[in-house]
SEKERO-418292 format. One record per atom (N, C-alpha, C): residue number from 1; x negated, y negated, z. Coordinates in pm, whole numbers, plus 50000, padded with zeros to 5 digits. Layout:
BEGIN
   dopa      px      py      pz
    NUM       X       Y       Z
...
This chain:
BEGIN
   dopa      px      py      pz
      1   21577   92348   33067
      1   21476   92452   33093
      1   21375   92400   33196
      2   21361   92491   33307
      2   21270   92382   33457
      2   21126   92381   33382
      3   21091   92479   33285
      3   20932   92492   33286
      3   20905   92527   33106
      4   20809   92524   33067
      4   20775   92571   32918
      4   20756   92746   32934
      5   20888   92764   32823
      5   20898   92930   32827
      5   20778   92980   32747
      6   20720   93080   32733
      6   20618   93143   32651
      6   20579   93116   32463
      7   20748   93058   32473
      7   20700   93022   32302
      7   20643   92883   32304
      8   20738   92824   32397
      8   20695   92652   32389
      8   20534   92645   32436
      9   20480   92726   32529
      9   20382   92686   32590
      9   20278   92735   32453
     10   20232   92843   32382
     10   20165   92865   32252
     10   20189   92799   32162
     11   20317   92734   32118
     11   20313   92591   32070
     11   20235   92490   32100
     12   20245   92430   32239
     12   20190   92335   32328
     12   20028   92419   32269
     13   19951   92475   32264
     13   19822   92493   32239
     13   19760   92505   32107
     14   19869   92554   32043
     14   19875   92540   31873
     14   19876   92384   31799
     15   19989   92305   31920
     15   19966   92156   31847
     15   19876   92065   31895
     16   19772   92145   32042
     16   19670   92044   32065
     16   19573   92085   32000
     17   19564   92196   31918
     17   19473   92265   31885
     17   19445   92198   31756
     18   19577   92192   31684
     18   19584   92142   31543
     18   19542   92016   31498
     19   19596   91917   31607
     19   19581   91753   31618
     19   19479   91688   31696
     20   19372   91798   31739
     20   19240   91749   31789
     20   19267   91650   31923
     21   19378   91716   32025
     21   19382   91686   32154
     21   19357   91795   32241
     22   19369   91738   32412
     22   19381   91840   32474
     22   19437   91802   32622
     23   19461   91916   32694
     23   19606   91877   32832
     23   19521   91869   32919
     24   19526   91796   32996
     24   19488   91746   33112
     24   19540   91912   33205
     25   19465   91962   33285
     25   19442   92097   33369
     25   19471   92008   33528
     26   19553   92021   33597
     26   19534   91927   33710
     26   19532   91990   33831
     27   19418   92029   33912
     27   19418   92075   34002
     27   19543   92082   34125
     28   19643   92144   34195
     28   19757   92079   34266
     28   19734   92176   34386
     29   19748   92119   34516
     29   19731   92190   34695
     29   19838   92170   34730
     30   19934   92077   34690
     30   20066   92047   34801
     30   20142   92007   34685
     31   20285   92003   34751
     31   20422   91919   34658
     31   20359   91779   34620
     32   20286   91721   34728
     32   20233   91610   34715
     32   20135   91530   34582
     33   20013   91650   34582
     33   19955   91634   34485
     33   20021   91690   34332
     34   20098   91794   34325
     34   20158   91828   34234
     34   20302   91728   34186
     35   20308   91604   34233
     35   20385   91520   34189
     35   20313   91410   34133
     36   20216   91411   34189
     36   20110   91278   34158
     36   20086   91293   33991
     37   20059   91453   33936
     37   20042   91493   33814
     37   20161   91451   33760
     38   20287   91552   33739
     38   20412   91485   33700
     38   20469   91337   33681
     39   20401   91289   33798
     39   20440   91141   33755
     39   20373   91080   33637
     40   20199   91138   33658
     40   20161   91088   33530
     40   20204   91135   33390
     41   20241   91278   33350
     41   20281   91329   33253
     41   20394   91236   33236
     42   20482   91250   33279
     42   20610   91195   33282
     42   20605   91012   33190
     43   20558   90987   33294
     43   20498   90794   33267
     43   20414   90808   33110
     44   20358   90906   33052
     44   20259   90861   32942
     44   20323   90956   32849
     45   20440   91049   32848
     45   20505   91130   32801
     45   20383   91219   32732
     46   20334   91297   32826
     46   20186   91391   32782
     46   20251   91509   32863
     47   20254   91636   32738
     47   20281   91781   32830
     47   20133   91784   32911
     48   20160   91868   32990
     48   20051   91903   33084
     48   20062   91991   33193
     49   19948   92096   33232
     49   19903   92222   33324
     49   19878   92222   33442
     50   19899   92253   33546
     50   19882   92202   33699
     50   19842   92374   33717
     51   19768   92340   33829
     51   19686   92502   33818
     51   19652   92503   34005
     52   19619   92581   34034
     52   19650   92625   34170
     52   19521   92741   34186
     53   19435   92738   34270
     53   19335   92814   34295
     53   19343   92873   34434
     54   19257   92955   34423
     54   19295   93057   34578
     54   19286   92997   34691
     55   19197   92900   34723
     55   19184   92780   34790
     55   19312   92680   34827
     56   19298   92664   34708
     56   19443   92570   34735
     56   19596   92631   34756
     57   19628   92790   34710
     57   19714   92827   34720
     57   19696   92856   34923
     58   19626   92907   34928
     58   19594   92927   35073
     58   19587   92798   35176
     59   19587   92660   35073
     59   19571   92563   35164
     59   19790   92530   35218
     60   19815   92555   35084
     60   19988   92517   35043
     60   20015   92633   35158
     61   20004   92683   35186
     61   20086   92795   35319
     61   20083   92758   35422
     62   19940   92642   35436
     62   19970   92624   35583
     62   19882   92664   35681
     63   19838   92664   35760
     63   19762   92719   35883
     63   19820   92804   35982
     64   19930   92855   35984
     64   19992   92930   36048
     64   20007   93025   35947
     65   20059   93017   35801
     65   20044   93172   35708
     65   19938   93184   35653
     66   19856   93103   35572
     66   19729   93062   35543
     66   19777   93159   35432
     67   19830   93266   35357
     67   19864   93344   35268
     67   19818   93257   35126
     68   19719   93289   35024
     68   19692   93240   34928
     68   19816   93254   34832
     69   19915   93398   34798
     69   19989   93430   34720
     69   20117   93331   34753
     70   20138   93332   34872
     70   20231   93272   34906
     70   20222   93118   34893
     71   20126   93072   34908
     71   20102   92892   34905
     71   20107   92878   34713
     72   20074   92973   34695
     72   20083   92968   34485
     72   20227   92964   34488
     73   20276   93037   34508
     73   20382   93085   34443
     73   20497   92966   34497
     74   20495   92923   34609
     74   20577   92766   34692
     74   20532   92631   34581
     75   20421   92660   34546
     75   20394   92541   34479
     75   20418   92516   34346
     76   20451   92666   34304
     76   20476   92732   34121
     76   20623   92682   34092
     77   20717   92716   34254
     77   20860   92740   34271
     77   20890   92550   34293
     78   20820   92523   34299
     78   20821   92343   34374
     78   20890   92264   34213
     79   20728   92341   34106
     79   20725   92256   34008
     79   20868   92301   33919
     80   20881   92378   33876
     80   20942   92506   33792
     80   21104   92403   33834
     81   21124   92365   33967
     81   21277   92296   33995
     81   21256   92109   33949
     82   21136   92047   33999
     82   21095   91933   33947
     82   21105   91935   33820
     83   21026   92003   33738
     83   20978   91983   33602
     83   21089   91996   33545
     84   21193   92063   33606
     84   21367   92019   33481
     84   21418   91935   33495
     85   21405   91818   33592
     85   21434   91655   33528
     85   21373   91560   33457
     86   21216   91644   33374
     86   21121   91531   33298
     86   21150   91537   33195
     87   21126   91495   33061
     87   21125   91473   32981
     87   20973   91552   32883
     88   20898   91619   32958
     88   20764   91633   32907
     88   20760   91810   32921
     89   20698   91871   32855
     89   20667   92027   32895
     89   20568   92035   33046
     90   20573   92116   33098
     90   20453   92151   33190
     90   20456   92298   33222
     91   20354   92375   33266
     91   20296   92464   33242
     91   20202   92508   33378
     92   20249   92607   33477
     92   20178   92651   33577
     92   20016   92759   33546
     93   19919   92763   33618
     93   19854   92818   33578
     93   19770   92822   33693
     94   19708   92940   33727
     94   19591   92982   33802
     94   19457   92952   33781
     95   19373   92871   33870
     95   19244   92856   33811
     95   19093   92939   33897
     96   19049   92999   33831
     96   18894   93032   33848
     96   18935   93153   33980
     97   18982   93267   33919
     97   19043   93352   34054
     97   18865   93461   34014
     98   18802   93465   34095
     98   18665   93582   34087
     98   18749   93726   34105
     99   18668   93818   34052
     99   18731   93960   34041
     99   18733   94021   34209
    100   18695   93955   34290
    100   18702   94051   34441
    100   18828   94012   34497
    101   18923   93879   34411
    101   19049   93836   34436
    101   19153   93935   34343
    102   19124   93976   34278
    102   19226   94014   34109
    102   19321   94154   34232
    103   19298   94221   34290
    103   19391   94295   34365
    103   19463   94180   34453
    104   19443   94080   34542
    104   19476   94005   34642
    104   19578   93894   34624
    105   19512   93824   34463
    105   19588   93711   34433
    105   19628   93736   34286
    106   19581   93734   34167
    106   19590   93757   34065
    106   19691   93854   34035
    107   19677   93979   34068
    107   19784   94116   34058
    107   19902   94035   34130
    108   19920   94041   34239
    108   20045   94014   34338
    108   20140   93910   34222
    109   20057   93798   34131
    109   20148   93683   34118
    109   20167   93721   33983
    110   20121   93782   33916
    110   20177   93848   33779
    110   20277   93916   33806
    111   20282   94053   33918
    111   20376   94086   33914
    111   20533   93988   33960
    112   20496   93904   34060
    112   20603   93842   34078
    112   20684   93743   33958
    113   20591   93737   33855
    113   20655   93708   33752
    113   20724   93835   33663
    114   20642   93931   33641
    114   20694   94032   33586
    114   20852   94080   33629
    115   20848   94059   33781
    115   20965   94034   33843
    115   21084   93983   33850
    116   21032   93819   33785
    116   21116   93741   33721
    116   21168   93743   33614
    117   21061   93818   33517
    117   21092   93855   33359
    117   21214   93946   33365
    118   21171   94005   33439
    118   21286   94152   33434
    118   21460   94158   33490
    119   21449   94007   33526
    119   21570   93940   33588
    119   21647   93809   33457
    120   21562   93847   33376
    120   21622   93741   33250
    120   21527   93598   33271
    121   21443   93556   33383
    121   21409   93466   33404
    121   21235   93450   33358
    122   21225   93329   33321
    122   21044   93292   33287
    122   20973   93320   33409
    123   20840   93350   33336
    123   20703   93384   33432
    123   20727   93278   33535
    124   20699   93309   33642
    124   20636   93184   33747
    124   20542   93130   33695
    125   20426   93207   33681
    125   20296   93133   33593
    125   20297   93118   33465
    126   20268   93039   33372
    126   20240   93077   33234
    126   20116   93130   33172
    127   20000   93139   33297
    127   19891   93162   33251
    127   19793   93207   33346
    128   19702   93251   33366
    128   19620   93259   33454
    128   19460   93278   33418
    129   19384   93247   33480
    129   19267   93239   33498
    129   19182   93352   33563
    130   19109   93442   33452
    130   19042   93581   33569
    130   18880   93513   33541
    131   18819   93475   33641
    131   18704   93423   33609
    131   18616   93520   33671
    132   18533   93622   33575
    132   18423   93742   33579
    132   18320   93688   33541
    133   18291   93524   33517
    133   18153   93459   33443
    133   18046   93558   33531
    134   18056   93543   33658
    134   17933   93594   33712
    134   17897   93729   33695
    135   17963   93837   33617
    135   17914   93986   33581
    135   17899   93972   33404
    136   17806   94061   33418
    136   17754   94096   33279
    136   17874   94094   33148
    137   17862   94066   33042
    137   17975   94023   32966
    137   18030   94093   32938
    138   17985   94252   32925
    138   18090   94409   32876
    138   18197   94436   33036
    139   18071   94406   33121
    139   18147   94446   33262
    139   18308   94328   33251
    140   18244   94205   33223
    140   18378   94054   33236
    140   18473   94141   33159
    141   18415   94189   33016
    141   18550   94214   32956
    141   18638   94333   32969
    142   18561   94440   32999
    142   18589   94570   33047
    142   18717   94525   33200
    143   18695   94426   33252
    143   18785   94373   33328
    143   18872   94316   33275
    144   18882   94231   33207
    144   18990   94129   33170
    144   19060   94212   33035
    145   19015   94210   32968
    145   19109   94298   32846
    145   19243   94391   32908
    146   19176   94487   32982
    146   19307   94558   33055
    146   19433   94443   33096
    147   19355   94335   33194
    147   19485   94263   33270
    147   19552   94185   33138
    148   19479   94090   33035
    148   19592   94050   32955
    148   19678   94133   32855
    149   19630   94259   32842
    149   19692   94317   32786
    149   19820   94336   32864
    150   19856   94340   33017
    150   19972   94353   33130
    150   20011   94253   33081
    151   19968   94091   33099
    151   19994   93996   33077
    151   20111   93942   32994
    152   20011   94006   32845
    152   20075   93967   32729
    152   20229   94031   32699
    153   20264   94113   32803
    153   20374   94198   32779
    153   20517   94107   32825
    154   20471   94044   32892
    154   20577   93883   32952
    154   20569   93788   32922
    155   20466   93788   32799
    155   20405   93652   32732
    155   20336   93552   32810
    156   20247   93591   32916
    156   20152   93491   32966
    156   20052   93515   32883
    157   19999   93399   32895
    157   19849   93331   32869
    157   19747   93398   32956
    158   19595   93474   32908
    158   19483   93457   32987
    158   19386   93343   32949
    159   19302   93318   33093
    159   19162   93212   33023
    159   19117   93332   33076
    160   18978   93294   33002
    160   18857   93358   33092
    160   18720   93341   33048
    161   18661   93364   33150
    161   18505   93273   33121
    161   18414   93357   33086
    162   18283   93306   32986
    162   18156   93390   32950
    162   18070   93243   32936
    163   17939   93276   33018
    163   17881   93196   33067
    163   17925   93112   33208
    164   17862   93081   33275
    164   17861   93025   33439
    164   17862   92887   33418
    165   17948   92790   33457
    165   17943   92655   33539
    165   17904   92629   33699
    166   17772   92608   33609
    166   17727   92521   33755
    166   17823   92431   33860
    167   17743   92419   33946
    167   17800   92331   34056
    167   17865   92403   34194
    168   17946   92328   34252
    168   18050   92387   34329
    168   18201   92339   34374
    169   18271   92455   34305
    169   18380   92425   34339
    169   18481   92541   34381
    170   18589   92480   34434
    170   18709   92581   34506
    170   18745   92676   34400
    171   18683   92812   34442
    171   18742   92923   34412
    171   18613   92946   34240
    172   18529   92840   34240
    172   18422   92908   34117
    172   18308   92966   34128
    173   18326   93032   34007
    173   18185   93137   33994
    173   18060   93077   34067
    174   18025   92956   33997
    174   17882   92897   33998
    174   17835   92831   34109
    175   17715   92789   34092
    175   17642   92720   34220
    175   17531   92679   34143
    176   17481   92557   34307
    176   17362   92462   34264
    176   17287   92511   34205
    177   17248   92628   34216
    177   17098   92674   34190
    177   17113   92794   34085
    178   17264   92793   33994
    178   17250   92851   33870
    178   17118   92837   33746
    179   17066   92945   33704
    179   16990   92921   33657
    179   17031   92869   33485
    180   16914   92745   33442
    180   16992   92654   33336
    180   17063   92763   33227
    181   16989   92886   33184
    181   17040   92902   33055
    181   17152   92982   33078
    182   17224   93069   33179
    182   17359   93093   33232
    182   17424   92961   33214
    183   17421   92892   33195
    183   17494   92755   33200
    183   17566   92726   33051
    184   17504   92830   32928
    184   17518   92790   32826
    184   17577   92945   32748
    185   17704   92934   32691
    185   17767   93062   32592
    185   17648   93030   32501
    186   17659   93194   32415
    186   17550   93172   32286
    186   17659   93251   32227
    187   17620   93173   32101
    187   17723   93210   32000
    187   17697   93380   31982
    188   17622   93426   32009
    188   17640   93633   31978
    188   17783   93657   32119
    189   17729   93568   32193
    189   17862   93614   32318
    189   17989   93587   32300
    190   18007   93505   32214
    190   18141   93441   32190
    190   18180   93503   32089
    191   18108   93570   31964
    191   18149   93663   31902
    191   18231   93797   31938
    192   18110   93862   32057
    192   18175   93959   32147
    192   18291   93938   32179
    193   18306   93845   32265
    193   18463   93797   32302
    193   18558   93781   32232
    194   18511   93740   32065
    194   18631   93743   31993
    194   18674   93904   31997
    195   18606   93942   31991
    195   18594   94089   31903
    195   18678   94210   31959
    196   18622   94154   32123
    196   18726   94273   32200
    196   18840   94205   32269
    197   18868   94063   32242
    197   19008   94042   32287
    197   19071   94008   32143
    198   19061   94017   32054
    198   19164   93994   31916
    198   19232   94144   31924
    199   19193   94227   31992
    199   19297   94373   32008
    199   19400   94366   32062
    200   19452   94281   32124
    200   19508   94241   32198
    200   19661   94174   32198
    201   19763   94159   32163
    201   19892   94114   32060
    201   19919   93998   32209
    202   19859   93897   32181
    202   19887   93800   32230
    202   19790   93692   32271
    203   19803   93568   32348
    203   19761   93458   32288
    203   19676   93469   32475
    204   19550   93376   32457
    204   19430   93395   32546
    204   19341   93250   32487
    205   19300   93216   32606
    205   19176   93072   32612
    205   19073   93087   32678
    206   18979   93083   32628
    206   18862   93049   32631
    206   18789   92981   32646
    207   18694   92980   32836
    207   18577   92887   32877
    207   18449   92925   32793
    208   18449   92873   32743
    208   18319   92896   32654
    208   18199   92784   32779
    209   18079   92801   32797
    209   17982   92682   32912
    209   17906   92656   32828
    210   17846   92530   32821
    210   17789   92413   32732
    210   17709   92365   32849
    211   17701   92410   32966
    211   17639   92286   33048
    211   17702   92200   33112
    212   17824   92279   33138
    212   17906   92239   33240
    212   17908   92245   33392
    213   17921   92141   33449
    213   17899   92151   33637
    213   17997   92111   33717
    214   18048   92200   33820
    214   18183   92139   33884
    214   18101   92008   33989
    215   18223   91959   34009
    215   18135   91866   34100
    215   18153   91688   34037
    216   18106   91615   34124
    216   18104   91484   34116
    216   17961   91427   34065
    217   17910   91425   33954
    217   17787   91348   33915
    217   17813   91219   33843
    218   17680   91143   33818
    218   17668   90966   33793
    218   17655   91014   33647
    219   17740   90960   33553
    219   17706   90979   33398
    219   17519   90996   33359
    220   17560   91143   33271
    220   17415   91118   33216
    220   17357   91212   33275
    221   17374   91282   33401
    221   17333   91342   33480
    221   17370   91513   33446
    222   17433   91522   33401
    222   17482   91614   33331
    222   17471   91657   33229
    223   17352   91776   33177
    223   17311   91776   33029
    223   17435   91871   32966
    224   17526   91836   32843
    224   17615   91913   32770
    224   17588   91910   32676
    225   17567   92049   32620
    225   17563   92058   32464
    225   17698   92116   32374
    226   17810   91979   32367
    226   17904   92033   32296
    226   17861   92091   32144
    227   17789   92078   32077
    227   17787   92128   31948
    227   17759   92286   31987
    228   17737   92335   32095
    228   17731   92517   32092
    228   17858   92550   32085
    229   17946   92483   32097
    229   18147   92516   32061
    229   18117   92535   31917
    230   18112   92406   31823
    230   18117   92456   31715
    230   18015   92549   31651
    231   17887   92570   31701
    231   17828   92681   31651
    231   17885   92828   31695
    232   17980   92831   31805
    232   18079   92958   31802
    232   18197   92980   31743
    233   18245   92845   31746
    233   18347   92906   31649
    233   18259   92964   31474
    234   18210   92879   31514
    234   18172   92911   31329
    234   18127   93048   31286
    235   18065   93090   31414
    235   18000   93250   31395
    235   18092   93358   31410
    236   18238   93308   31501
    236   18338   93386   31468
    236   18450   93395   31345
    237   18386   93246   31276
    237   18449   93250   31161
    237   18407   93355   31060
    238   18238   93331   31048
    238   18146   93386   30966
    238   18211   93521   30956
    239   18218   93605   31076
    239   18256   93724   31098
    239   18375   93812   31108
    240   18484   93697   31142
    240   18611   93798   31097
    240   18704   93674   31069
    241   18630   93566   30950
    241   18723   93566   30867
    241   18778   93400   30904
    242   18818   93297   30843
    242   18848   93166   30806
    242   18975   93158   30952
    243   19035   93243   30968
    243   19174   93214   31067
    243   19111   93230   31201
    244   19006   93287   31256
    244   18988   93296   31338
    244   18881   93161   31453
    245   18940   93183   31592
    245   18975   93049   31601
    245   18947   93085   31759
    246   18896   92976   31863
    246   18931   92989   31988
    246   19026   92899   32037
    247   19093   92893   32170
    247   19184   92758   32202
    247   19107   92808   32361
    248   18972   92645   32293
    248   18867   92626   32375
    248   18922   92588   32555
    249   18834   92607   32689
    249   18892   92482   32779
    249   18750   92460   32813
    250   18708   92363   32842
    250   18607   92253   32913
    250   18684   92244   33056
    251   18568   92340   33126
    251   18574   92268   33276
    251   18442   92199   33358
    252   18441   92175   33453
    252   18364   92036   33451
    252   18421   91970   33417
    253   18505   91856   33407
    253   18528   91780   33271
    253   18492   91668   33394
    254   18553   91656   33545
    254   18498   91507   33636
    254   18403   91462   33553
    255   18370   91325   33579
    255   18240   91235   33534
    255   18174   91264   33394
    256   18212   91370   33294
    256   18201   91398   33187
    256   18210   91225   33099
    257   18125   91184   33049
    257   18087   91104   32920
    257   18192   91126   32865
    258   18226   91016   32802
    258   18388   91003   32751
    258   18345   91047   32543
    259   18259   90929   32551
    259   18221   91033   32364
    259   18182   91193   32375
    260   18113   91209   32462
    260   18170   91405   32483
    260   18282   91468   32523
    261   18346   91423   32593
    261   18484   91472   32627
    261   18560   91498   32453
    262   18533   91349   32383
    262   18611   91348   32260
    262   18488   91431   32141
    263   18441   91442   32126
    263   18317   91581   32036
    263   18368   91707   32085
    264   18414   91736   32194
    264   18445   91852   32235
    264   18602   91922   32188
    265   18667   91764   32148
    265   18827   91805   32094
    265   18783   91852   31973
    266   18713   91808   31878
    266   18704   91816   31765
    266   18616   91992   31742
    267   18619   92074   31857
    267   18541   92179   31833
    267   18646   92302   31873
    268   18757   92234   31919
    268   18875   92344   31933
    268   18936   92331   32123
    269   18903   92202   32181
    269   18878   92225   32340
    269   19067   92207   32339
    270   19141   92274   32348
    270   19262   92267   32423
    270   19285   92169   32538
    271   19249   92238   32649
    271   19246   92238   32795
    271   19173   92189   32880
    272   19143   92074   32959
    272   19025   92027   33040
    272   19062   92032   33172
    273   19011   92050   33240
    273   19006   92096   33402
    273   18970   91954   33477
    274   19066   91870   33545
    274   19035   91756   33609
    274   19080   91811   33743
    275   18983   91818   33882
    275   18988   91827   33954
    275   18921   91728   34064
    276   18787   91719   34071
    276   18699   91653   34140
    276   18765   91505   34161
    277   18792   91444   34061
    277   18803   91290   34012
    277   18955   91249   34077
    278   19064   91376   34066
    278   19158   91331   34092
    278   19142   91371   34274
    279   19096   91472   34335
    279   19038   91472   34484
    279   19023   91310   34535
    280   18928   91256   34470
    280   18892   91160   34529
    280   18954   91041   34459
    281   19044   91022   34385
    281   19132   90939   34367
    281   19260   90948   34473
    282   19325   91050   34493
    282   19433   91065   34633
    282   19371   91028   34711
    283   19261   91057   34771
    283   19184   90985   34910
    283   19154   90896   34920
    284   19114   90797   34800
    284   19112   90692   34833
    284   19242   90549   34822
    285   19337   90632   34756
    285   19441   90590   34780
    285   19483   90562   34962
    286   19488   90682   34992
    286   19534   90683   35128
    286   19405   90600   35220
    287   19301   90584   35200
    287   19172   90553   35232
    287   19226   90377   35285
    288   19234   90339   35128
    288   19287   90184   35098
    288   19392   90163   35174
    289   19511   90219   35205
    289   19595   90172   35289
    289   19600   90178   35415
    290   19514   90274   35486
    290   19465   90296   35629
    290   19399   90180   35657
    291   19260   90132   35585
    291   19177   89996   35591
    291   19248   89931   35597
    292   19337   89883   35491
    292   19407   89736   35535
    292   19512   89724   35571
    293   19574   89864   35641
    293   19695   89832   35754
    293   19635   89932   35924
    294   19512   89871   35912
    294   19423   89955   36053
    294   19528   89957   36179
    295   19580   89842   36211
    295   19607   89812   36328
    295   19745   89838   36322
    296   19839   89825   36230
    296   19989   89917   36222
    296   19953   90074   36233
    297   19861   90118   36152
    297   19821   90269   36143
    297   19809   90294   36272
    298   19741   90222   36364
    298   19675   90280   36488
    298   19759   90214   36598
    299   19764   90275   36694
    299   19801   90220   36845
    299   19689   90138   36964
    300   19641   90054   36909
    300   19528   89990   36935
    300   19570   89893   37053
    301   19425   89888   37138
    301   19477   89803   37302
    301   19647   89820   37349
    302   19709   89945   37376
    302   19808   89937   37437
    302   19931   89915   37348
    303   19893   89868   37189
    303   19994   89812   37159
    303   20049   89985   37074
    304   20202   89888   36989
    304   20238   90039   36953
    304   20220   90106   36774
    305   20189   90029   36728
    305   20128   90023   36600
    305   20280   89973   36516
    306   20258   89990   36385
    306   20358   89969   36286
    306   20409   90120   36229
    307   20538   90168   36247
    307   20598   90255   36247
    307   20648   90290   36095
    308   20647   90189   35999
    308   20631   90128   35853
    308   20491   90209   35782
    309   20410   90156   35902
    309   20233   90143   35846
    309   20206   90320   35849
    310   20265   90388   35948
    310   20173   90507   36001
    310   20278   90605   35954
    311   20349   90625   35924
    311   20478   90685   35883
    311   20412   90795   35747
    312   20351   90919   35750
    312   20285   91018   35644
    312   20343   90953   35550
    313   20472   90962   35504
    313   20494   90928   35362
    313   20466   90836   35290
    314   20478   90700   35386
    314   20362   90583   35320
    314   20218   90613   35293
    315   20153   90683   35386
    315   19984   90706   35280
    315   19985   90750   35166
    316   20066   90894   35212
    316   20091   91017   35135
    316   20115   90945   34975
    317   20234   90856   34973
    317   20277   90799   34860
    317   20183   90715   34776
    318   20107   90639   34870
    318   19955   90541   34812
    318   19858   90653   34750
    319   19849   90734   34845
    319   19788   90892   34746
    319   19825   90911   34597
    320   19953   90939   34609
    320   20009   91021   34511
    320   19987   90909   34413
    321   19992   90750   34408
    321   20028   90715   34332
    321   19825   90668   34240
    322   19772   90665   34343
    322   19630   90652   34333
    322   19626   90780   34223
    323   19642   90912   34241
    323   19587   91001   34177
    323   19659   90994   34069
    324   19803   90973   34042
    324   19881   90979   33927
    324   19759   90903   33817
    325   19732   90759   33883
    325   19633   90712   33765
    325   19548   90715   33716
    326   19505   90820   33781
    326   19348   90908   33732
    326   19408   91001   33637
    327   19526   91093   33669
    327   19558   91175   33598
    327   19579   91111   33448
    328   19690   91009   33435
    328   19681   90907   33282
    328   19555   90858   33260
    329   19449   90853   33324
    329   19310   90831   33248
    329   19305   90944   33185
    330   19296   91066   33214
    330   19264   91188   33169
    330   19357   91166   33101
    331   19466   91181   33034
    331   19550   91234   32973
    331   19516   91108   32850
    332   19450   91013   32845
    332   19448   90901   32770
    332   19279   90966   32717
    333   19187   90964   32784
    333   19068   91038   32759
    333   19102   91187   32640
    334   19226   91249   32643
    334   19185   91366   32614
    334   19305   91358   32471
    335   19327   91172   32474
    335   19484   91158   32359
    335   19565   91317   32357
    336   19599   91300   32489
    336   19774   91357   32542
    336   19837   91269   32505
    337   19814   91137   32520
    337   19971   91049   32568
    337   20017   90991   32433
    338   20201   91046   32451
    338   20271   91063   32368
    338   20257   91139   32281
    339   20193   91319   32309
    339   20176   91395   32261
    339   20288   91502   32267
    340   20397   91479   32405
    340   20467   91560   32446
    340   20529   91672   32279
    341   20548   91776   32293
    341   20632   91874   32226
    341   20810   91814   32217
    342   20871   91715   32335
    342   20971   91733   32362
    342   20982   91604   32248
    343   20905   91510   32257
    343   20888   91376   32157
    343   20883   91372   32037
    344   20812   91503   31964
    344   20834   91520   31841
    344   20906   91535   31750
């Protein structure tokens, strides 16, 4: 099977859910970076989510198509043939698509799965991301309820957000100058959310914001209040009942304090969003091998460089392999490893 079909993947969230882990979310722009992930899943036998944003799908096309749908869907089709020689589940997914995209990018790639469904074959995506944080919470849901209800009819997964993450990043709601208490779900909102997506005959995750910021900060710098997770779940317990439950994701998670990362499993967090950390882990991969092969890299005084040294696939590969080990930090941070579904 190239990819986790719809049952395996609600499994995969049911048993991180159950065993107080959660999957490493891995940002992916190219075949390149989307191997760097795999390798790590693979190497620490941890299922895990590679997710693709409008940004990056638009980066995967190229500069001559620049097509966001199209750079998703090359990179969906990349993994989906890779991922059937691992040993580990993995799981495509859309991240942080804003509602002025949901006709452009969002619609187009559901249906092309719907497409696939209807051919005997699995979603391209298993999940997607409609991120409405920035409109009022009846307006977010008055949006999103309709689409997973499409969704759920092929058995994808929705996330979707209530409350804003600060910072800035490719393809998110938030920014510097979010004001603090948008930064934070309150448990009456997360109630709401239970309330009008439990109508719903199928399975959905939830950004709940704690004080989360995209972006690269110095520990500490970052105020999170994981205990507002468990004061929501609890108020959706209070209210409809002992089974009811979110399958939390934490984004932000870069530079996130590692005893919060782990307080946050224990409140229902599924899913963590590593993006920032692994950015600048590929770069400096390639960074490190440019520095100390300068003069093969380059054609310096006349000469002709090292053809070994400058050759894309050698950086490219110091990349990939740089970020793979950020990715097994995360996946070790969030006890994935040797969590796989296929291991059990």
């Amino acid at each position: 099977m190239p990819i986790a079909d719809p049952k395996t993947y609600v499994q995969m969230l049911e048993n991180a859910f159950e065993h107080g882990f959660a999957y490493p979310a891995i940002n992916v722009t190219s075949m390149v970076t989307a191997n760097a992930a795999l390798k790590a899943f693979q190497e620490l036998g941890s299922d895990g989510i590679l997710q693709v944003s409008t940004g990056g799908g638009k980066f995967a096309a190229g500069q001559v198509c620049g097509d966001m749908v199209t750079g998703a869907i090359s990179i969906a089709e990349h993994v989906h043939r890779v991922a059937a020689k691992l040993d580990v589940n993995v799981a495509m997914h859309t991240d942080h698509c804003p509602p002025g995209n949901v006709d452009d990018f969002l619609i187009p790639l559901i249906e092309e799965s719907e497409r696939r469904v209807s051919e005997g074959k699995l979603p391209l995506f298993q999940s997607h991301m409609l991120d409405a944080s920035g409109l009022p919470l009846e307006e977010n849901l008055d949006l999103s309820v309709p689409i997973y209800e499409r969704m759920a009819k092929i058995g994808q997964v929705i996330e979707i957000e209530a409350g804003v993450v600060g910072g800035e990043e490719d393809g998110a709601a938030g920014s510097d100058d979010t004001p603090e208490e948008h930064l934070y779900t309150t448990p009456e909102d997360m109630v709401r959310v239970y309330e009008r997506m439990k109508g719903v005959d199928g399975t959905y995750m939830f950004a709940a914001t704690f004080g989360n910021v995209h972006g690269a900060y110095k520990p500490g710098a970052v105020k999170l209040k994981p205990g507002l997770l468990k004061e929501g779940q609890d108020a959706i317990k209070k209210k409809f009942g002992d089974d009811a439950s979110f399958y939390l994701v934490f984004h932000g998670g870069s530079g996130s304090e590692k005893h919060e990362i782990d307080e946050t499993l224990g409140y229902g967090v599924v899913k963590m969003n590593v993006d920032t950390d692994c950015q600048y882990a590929f770069t400096r991969g390639v960074a490190d091998h440019i520095i100390k092969n300068y003069s093969g890299v380059l054609k310096i005084d006349g000469e002709v460089g090292n053809k070994k040294m400058y050759d894309p696939r050698v950086y490219l590969k110091a990349g990939e392999t740089s970020m793979a080990e950020r990715v097994k930090e995360a996946c070790r941070d969030l006890k994935a490893e040797g969590r796989s579904l296929k291991s059990s």
